[in-house]
C-alpha positions as CSV (number, residue, x, y, z in Angstrom):
1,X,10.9,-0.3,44.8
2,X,14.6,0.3,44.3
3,X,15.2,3.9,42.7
4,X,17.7,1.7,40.0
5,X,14.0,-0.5,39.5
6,X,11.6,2.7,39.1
7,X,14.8,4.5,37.0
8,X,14.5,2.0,34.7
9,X,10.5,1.5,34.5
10,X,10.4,5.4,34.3
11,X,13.1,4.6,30.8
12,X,10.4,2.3,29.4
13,X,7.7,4.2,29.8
14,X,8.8,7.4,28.0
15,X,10.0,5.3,25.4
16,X,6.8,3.5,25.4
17,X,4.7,6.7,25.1
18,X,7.0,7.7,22.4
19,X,5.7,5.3,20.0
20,X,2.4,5.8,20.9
21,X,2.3,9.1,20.2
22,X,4.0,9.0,16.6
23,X,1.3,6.5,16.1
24,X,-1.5,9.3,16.4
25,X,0.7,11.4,13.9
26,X,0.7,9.0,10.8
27,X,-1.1,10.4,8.1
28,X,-1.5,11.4,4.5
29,X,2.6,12.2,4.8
30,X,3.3,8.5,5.6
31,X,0.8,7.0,2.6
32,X,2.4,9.4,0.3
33,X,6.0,7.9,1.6
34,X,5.0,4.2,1.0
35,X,3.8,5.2,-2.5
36,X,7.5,6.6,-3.3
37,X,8.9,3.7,-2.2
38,X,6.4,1.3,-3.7
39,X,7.1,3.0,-6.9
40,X,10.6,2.7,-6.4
41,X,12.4,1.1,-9.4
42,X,16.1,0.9,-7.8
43,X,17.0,0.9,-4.3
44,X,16.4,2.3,-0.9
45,X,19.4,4.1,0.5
46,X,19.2,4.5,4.0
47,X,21.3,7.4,5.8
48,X,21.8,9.3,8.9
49,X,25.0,10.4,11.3
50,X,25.6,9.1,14.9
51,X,22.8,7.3,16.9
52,X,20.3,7.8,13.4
53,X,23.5,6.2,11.7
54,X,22.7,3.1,13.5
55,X,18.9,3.3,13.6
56,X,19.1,3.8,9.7
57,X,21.3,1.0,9.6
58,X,18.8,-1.4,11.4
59,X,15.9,0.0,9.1
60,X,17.7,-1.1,5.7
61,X,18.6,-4.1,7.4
62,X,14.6,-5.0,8.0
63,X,13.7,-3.4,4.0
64,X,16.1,-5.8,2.6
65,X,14.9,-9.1,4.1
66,X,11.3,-8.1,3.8
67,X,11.2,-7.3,-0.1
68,X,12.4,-4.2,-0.2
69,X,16.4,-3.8,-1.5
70,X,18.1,-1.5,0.7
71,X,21.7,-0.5,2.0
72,X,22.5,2.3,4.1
73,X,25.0,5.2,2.9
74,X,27.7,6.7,5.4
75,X,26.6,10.4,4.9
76,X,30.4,11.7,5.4
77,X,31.5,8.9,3.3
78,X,29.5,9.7,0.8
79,X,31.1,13.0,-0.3
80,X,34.3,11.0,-0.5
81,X,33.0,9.2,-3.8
82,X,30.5,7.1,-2.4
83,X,27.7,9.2,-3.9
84,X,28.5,7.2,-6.8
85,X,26.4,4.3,-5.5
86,X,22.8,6.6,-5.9
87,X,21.3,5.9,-9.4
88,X,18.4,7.4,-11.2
89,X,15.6,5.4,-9.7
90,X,16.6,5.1,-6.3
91,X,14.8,7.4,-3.3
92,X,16.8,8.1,-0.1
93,X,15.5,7.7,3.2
94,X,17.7,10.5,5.5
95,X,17.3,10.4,9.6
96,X,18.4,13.7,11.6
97,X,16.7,14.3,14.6
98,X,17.6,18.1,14.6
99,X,17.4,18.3,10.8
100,X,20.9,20.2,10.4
101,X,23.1,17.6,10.6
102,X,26.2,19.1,8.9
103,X,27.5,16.0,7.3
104,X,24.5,15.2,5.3
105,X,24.8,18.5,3.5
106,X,26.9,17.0,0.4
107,X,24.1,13.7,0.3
108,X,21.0,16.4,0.2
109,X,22.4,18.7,-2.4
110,X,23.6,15.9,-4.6
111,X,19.8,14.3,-4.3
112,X,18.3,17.6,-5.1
113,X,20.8,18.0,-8.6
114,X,19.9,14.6,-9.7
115,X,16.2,14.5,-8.7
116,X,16.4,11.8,-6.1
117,X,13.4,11.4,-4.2
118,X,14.4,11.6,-0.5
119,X,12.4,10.8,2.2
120,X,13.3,12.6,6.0
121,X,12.3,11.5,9.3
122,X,13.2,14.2,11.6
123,X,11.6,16.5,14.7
124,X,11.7,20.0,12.4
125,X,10.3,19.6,9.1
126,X,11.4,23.3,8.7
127,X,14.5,22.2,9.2
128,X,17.3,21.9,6.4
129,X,16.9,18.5,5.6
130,X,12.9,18.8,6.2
131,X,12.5,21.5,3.5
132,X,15.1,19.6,1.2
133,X,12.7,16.9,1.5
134,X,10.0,15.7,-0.8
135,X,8.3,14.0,2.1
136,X,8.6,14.9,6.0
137,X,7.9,12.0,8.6
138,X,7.9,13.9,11.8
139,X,9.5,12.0,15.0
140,X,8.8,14.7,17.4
141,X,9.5,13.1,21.2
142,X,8.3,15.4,24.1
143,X,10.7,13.6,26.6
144,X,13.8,11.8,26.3
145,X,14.2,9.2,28.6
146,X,18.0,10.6,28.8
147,X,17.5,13.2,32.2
148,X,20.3,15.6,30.5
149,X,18.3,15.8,27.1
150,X,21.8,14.8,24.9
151,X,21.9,11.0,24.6
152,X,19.2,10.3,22.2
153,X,16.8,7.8,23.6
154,X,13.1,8.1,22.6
155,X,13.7,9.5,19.4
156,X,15.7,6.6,18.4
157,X,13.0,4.1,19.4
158,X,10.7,6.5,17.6
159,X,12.2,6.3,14.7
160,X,13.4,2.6,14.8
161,X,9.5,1.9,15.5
162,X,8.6,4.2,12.5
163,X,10.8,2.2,9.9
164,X,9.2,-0.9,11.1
165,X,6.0,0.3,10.3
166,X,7.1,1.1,6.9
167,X,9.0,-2.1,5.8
168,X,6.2,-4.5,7.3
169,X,3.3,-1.7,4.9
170,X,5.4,-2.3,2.2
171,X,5.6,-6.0,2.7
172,X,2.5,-6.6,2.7
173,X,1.2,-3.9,0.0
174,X,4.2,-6.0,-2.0
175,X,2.2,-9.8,-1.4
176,X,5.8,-10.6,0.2
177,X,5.5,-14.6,1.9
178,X,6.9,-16.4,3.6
179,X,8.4,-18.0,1.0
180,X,9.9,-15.4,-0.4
181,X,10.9,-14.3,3.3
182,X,12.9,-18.2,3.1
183,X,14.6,-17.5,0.4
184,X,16.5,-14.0,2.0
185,X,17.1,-16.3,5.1
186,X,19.1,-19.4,4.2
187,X,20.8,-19.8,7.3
188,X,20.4,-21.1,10.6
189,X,17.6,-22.3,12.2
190,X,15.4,-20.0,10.8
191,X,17.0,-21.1,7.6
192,X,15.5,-24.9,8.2
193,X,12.4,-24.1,9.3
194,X,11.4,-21.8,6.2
195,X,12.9,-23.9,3.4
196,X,12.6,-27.3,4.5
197,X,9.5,-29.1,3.0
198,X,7.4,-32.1,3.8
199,X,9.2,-34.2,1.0
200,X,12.5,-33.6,2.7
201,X,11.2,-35.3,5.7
202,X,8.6,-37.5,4.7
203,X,9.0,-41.2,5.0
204,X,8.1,-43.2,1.7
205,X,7.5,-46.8,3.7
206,X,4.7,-46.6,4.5
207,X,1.8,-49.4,5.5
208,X,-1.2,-49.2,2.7
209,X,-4.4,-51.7,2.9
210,X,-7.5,-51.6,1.2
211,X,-11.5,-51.1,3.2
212,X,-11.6,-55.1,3.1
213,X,-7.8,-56.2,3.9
214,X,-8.2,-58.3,7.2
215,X,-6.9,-57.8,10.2
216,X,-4.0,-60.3,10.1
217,X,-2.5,-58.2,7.2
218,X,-3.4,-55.2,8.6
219,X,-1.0,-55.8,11.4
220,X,1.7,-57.4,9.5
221,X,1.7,-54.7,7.4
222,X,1.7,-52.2,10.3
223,X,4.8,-53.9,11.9
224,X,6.7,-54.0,8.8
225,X,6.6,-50.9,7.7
226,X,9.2,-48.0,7.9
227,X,6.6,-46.0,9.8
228,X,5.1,-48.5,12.0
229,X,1.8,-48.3,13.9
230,X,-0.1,-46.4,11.2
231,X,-2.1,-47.8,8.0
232,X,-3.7,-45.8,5.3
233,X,-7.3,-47.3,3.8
234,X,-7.6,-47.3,-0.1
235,X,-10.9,-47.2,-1.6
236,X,-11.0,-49.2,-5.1
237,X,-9.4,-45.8,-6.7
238,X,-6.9,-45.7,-4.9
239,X,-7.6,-42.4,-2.7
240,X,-7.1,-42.4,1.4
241,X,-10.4,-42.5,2.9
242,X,-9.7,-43.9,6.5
243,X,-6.5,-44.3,8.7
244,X,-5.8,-47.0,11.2
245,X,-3.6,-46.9,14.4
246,X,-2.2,-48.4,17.5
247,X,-5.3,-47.0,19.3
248,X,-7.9,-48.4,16.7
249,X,-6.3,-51.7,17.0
250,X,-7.2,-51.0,21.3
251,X,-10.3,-49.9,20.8
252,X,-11.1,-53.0,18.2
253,X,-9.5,-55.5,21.0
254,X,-12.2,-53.7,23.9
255,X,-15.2,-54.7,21.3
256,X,-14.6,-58.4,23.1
257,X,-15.4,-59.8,19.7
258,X,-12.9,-61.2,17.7
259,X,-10.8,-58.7,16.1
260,X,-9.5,-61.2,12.9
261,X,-13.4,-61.2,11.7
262,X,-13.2,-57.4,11.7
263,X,-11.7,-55.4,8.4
264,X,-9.9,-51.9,7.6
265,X,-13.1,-50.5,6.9
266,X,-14.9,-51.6,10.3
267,X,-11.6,-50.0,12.9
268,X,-10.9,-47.0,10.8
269,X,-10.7,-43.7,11.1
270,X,-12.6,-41.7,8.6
271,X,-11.7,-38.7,6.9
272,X,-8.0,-38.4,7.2
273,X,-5.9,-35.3,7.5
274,X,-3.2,-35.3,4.6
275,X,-0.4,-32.6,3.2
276,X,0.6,-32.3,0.1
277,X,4.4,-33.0,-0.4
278,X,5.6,-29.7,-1.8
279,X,3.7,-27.6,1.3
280,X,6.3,-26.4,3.8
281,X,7.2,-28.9,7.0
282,X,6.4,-25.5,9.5
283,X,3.0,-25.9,7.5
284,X,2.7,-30.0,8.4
285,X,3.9,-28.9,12.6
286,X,0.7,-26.4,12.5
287,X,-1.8,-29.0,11.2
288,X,-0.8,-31.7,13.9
289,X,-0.8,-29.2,16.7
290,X,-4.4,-27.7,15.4
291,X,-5.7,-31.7,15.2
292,X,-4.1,-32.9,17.9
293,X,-2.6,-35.7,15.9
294,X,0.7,-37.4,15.6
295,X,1.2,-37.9,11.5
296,X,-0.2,-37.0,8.7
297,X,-0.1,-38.9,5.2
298,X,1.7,-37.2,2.3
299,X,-0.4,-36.8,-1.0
300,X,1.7,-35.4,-4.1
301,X,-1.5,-32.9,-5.6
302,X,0.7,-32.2,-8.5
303,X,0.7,-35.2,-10.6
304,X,-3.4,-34.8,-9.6
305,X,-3.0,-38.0,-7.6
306,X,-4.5,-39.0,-3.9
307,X,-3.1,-41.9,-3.3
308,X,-0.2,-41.3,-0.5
309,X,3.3,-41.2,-1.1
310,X,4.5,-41.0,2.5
311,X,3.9,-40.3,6.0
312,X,5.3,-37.4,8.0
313,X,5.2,-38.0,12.1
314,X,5.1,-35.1,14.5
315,X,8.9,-36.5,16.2
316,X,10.0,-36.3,12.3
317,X,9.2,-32.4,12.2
318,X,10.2,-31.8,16.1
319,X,14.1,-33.2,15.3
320,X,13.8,-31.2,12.1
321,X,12.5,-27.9,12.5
């Protein structure tokens, strides 16, 4: 192995161990954090100098499209009037890896006058900011991957790590879904897949015979149909209770008997799989791929009907999402 090879394996390693080892150090300290910022009634400001500036960054990136509203707060900026933008009801969340950052002196001592919660994550909790703080999350890394002990490396991953945990605890303690997770994400791909539902892509043409149609109309129907090569089966309410295909129709030609004596109900497929219209086109992807089928038949649950209202195909969903 090249030393550039076992350099950089060495890298991942520490950093690697790093977050292991802070997880063995969450506690009573991190539960008490989550119920500050579960309590929360404004916003989470996010803060920290240098390297932490960035990490902190990152972290109210993740709060704010995971339930959780969230900005991050230049801590030398702030003493230039940006302290204005704290508000009775907020809590801060302040990153120092050594505690004494000097520019986050103005931040802490404006918390402390107007009785901002503040949360620290930082090595020393005897440090300034770690006694200033109501509640201490300690990132204390043994080894920095950097071999001088100056470019912060492991603590940074530490800590990035650590503000995971604590957005994805407080999504979930918050019943945040994926909905809701759509709705912060318009854009993109990611965009699509999350807001685009089954209705959107559904087609309404769709071939519908009853359990005694014939097979001469079965076919016709089939053919002439905006989705062709699938039939649903009615029963005399109305409701899907069998589906027909291309590979019925084989199967009923391999009988060697003639197929126009047979009807819908003696080539179908019982028990169909169906989606309701409003579910989310992701949702219709997973149910094909879990079945192994290739469409499913769209009921709309909300008007309390069964009777399909479309048909969405697995090439529909693959262009889509």
């Amino acid at each position: 192995m090249t030393d550039e090879l076992h350099e950089m394996k060495k890298v991942l390693e520490l950093e690697a161990k790093a977050i292991l080892d802070l997880k063995e150090k969450i506690g009573s300290e991190f539960k008490k954090a989550i119920d500050i910022l579960l309590a929360c009634r404004g916003k989470v400001l996010l803060t920290g100098m240098g390297k932490s500036g960035l990490i902190a960054r990152k972290i109210a990136s993740t709060l704010s499209s995971t339930g959780t509203a969230a900005i991050y707060i230049h801590p030398a900026e702030s003493s230039h009037g940006d302290l204005g933008v704290i508000t009775k009801g907020d809590v801060i969340i302040a990153l120092s890896n050594s505690g004494e950052t000097e520019e986050l002196s103005h931040l802490v001592k404006y918390a402390a006058r107007k009785d901002i919660p503040m949360i620290s994550l930082t090595r020393n909790k005897n440090s300034t900011l770690g006694k200033a703080s109501q509640i201490v999350l300690e990132v204390n890394v043994n080894d920095d991957a950097c071999p001088m002990g100056l470019a912060p490396t492991s603590s940074t991953t530490a800590a990035l790590a650590l503000g995971d945990a604590i957005a994805v605890t407080l999504l979930k303690k918050k019943g945040f879904k994926t909905e809701d997770f759509a709705e912060f994400h318009p854009s993109g791909s990611l965009g699509k897949r999350l807001l685009t539902r089954v209705k959107d892509v559904m087609h309404e043409g769709v071939a519908l015979v009853q359990l005694d149609t014939g097979m001469k109309d079965i076919i016709s129907k089939m053919t002439s149909s905006e989705v062709r090569g699938t039939a649903g089966v009615l029963d005399k309410t109305g409701s899907l209770v069998g589906t027909i295909t291309d590979g019925d129709l084989r199967r009923a030609l391999d009988t060697g008997k003639n197929v126009f004596d047979f009807k819908a109900k003696d080539i179908m497929s019982s028990n169909p799989k169906t989606i309701d219209a409003v579910e989310m086109a992701e949702k219709a992807l997973q149910v094909m791929e879990k079945f192994s089928i290739q469409a499913l038949f769209v009921i709309d649950s909300q008007n309390g009907s069964t009777k399909p209202i479309g048909l969405i195909h697995i090439q529909d969903l693959l262009k889509t999402l």
